[in-house]
C-alpha positions as CSV (number, residue, x, y, z in Angstrom):
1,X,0.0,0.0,0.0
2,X,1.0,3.8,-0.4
3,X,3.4,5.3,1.9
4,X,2.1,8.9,3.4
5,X,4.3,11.4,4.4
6,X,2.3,13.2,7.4
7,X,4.1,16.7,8.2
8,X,3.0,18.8,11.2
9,X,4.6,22.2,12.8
10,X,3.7,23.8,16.8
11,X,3.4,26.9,16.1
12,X,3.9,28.7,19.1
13,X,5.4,31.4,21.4
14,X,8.6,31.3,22.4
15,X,8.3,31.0,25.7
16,X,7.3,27.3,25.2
17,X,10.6,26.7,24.3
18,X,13.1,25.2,26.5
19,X,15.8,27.7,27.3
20,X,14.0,30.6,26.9
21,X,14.2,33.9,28.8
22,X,12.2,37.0,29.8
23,X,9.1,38.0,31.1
24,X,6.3,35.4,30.0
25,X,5.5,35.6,26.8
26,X,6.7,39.1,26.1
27,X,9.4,38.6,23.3
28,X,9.2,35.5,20.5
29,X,11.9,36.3,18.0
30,X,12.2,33.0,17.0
31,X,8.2,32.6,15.9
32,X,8.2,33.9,12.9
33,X,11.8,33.8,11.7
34,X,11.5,29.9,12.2
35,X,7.7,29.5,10.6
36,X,9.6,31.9,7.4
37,X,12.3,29.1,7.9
38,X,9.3,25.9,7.9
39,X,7.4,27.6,4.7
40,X,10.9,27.9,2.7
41,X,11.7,24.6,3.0
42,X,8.4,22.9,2.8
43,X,7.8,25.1,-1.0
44,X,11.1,23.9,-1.7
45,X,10.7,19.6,-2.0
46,X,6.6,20.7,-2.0
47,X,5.5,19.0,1.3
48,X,1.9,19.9,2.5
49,X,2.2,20.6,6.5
50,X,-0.3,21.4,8.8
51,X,0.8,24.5,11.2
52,X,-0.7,24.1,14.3
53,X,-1.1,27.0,15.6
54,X,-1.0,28.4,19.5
55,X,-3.9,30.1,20.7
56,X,-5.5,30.6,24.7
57,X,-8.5,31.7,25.4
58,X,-6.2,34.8,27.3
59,X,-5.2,37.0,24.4
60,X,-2.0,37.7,25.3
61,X,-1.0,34.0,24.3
62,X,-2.7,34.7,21.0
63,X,-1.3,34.3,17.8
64,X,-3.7,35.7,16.2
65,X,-4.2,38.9,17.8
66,X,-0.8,39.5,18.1
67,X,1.1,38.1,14.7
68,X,-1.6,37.6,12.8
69,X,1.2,37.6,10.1
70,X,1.7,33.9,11.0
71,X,-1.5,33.1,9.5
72,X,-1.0,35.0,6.6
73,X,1.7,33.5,5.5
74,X,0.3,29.5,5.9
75,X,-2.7,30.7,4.2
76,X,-0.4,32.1,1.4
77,X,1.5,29.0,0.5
78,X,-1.6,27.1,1.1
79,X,-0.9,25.3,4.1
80,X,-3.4,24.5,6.6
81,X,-4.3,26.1,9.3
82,X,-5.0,24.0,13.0
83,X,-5.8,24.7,16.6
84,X,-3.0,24.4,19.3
85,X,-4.2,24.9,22.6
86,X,-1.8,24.1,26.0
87,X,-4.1,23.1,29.1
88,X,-2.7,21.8,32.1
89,X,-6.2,20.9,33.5
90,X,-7.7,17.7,33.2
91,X,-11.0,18.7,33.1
92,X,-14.0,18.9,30.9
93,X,-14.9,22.2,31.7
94,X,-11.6,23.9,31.5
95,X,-10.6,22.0,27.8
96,X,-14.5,23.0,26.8
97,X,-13.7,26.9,27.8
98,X,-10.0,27.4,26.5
99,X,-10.7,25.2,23.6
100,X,-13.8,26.8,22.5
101,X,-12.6,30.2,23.0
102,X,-9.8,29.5,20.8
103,X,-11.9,28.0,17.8
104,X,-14.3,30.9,17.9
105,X,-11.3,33.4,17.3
106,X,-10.8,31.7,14.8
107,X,-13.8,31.4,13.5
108,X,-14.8,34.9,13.5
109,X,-11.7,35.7,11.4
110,X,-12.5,33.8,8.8
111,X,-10.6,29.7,9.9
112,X,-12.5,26.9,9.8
113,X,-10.3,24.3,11.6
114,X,-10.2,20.3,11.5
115,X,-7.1,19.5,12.7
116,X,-6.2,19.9,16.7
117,X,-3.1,19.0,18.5
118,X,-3.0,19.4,22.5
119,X,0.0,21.6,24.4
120,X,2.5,18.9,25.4
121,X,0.6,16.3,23.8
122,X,-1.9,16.5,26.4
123,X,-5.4,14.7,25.3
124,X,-8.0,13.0,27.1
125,X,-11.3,11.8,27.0
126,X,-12.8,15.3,27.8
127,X,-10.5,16.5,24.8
128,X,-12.3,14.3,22.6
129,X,-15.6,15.7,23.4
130,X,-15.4,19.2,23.5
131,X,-13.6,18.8,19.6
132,X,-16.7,16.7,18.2
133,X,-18.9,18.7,20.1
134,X,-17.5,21.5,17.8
135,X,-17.1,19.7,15.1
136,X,-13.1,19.0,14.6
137,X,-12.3,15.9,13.3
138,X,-9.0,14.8,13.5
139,X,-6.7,14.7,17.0
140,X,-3.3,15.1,16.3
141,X,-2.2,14.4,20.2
142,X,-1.3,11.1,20.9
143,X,2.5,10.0,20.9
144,X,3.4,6.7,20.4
145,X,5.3,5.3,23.4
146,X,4.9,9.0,24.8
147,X,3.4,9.9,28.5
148,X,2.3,13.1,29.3
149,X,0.7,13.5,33.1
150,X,-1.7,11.1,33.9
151,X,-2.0,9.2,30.4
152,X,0.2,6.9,28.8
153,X,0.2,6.6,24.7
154,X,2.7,3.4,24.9
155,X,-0.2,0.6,23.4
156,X,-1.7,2.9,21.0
157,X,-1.9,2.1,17.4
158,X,0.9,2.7,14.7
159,X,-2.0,4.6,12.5
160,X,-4.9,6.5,12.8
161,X,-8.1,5.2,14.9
162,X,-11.2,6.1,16.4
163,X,-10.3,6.8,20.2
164,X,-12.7,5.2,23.2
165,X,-14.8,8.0,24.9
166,X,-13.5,5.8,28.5
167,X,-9.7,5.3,27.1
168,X,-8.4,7.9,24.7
169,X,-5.7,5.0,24.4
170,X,-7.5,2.9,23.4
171,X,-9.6,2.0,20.2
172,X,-13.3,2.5,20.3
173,X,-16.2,4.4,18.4
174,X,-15.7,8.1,19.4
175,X,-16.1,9.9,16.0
176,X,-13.1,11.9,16.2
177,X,-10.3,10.6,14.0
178,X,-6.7,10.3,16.6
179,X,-3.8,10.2,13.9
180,X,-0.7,9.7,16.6
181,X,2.9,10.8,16.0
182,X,4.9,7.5,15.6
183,X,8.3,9.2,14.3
184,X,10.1,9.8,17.9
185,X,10.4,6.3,18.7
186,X,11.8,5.7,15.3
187,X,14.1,8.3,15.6
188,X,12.7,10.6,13.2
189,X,13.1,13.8,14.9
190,X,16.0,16.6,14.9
191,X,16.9,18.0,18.8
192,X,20.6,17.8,18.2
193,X,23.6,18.5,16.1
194,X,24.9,15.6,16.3
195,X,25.0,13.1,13.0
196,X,23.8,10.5,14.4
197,X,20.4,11.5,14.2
198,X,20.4,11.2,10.4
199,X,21.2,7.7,11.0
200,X,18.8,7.1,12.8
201,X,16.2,9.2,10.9
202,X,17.3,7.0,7.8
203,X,16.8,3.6,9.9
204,X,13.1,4.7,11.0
205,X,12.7,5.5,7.6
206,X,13.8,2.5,5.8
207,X,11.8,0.2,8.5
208,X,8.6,2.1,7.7
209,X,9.0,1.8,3.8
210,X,9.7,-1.4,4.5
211,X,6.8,-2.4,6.6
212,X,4.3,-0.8,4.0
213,X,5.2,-3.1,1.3
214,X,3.4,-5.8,3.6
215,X,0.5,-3.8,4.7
216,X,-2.7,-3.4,3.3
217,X,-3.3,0.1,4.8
218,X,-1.2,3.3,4.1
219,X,1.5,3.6,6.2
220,X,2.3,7.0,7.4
221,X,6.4,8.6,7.9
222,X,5.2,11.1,10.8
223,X,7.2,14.1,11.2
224,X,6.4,16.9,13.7
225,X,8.4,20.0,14.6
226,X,7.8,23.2,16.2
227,X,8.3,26.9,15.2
228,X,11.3,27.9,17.0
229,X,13.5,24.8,16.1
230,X,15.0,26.1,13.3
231,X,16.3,29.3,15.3
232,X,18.6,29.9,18.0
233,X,17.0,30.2,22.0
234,X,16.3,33.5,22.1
235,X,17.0,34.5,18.9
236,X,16.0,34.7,15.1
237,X,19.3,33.5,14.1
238,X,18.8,30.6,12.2
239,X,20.5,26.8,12.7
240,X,22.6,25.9,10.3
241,X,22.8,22.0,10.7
242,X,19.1,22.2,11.8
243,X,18.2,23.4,8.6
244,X,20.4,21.0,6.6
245,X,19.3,17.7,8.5
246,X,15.9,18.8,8.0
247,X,16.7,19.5,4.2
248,X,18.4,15.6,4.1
249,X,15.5,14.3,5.2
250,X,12.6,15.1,3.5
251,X,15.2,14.1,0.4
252,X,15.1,10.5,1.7
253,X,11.4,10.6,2.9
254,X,10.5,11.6,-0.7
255,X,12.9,9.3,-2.4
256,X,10.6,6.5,-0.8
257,X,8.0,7.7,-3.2
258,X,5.8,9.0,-0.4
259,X,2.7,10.9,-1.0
260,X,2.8,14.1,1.3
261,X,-0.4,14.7,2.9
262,X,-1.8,17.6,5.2
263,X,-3.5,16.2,8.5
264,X,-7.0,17.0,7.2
265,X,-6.0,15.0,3.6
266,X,-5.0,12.2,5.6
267,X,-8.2,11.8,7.6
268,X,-10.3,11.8,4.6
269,X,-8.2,9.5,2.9
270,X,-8.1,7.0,5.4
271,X,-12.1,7.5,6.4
272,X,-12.7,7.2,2.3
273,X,-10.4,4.0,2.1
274,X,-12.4,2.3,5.4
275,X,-9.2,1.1,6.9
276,X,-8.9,0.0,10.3
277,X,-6.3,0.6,12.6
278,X,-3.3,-1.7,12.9
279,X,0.1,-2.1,15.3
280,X,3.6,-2.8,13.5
281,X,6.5,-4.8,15.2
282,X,8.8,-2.4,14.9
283,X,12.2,-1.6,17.2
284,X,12.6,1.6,19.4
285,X,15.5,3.3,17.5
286,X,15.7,6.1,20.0
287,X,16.1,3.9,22.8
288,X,18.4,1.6,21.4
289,X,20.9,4.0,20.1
290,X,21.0,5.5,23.9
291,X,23.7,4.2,26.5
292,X,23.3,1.2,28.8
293,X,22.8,4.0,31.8
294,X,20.2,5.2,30.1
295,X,16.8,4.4,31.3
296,X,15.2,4.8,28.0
297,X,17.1,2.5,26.6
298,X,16.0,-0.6,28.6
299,X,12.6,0.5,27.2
300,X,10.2,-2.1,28.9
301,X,10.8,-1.4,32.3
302,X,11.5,2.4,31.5
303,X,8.4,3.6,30.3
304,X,6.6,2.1,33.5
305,X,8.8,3.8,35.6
306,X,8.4,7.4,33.4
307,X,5.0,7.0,33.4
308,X,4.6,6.3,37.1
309,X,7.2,9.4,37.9
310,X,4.9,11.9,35.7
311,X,1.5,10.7,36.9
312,X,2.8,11.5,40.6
313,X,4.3,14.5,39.2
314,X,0.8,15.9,38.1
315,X,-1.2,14.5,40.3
316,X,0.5,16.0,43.5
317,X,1.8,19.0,41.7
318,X,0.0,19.4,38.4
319,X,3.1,19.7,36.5
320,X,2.8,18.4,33.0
């Protein structure tokens, strides 16, 4: 079956960012030098992304209100537009207000959204619905063998599936569509300039090309970023060898003869095709190309013990 090249961006304010500094929120240099950064590259090899983009229902964490310019420029080069909203609270309420508030904005300025990914990753069953009750499709949370809080994405599917309304983890009939990020586990992702991430970019690669040629459903190369990685903490200088691993990849992703897909296309490919949802036996490439002191890298007792320490973490502290 095809292979799909899925390619997401977190748009959001700097102060998100690890490393960064000032007053909350006050200064994002990086923001739109990075998206400028994103947009360049993505017209150059002709990738369709989806920019999810940062808004709060306070509208001082608004991109909209105050860089509208961000939106401008993915409506320009005919990207798509999606809501990013961070929320520490587990509660229905709380995701119904700041969620809601957010997708009016929008609304009322003209963006009619589909696509949603959480702050951090963050989903629940509340998430799911408040974003059917207004009408978003596709959930672009989940992580595979991620945890974030209380909830723990490591049994999920390797593709899309329809989410349990008891066990966001879990398949069941909730309408919304959950299409999960499976690259970091793979080891497609760039944090580092270090070379050995290409390598391990190509491996996850080559293991998904691989596994589509004995699948009957798409399988999708996932590969998530945010805003401000292509530019240096606290400043719109951009990164060199960020740019030029990013650059070497989607060369190899494309060489594979993926089709690159928005978030929205995606969905209603896969709804159209009536696939179902399906697990590969594939390795953790992250994890095994860590060191033997590394907890992450004896990966079946580690991601226990990571999800325990977070789930204590926010639920005594509410930490995410």
């Amino acid at each position: 079956m095809p292979l799909w090249l899925i390619t997401d961006v977190d748009t959001e304010l700097d102060y998100q960012r690890p490393g960064y500094k000032g007053k909350l929120g006050e200064t994002n240099p990086s923001l739109i030098a990075g998206t400028k950064e994103l947009l360049r590259c993505f017209k150059k090899f002709g990738v369709k992304a989806t920019f999810h983009i940062q808004e709060q229902g306070d509208p001082y964490f608004s991109i909209l209100i105050r860089y509208p310019e961000i939106y401008e420029m993915v409506k320009e080069d005919s990207q798509e537009v999606s809501l990013h909203v961070h929320i520490k609270e587990a509660d229905y309420e709380t995701r119904k207000q700041e969620i809601s508030t957010a997708f009016y904005r929008l609304k009322e300025h003209g963006y009619h959204v589909s696509a949603f990914k959480a702050g951090w990753y963050f989903t629940n069953e509340a998430t799911i619905r408040v974003l059917e009750e207004l009408g978003i499709k596709y959930d672009c949370s989940p992580q595979k063998n991620g945890a974030v809080g209380p909830v723990a994405f490591f049994t999920i599917p390797d593709s899309p599936y329809h989410p349990s309304y008891e066990n966001v983890t879990r398949v069941g009939n909730a309408k919304i569509l959950a299409i999960p990020i499976t690259n970091v586990r793979l080891g497609i992702t760039i944090d580092k300039d270090d070379e050995r991430e290409f390598e391990r970019m190509k491996r996850g690669v080559a293991l998904l090309a691989a596994a589509s040629k004995e699948m009957e459903q798409p399988v999708i190369i996932y590969f998530t970023t945010h805003s401000w990685k292509p530019v240096e903490v606290n400043s719109s200088t951009l990164r060199a060898w960020e740019i030029n691993r990013r650059d070497r990849f989607f060369e190899l992703a494309l060489q594979t003869g993926a089709r690159t897909l928005n978030v929205s296309e995606a969905g209603e490919e896969w709804e159209a095709g009536g696939y179902t949802p399906y697990y590969l036996k594939l390795p953790d490439v992250l994890a095994e190309d860590m060191s033997f002191w590394n907890p992450r890298h004896h990966f079946g007792l580690g991601k226990y013990l990571a999800h325990a320490l977070l789930k204590i973490k926010y639920d005594f502290f509410g930490v995410i």
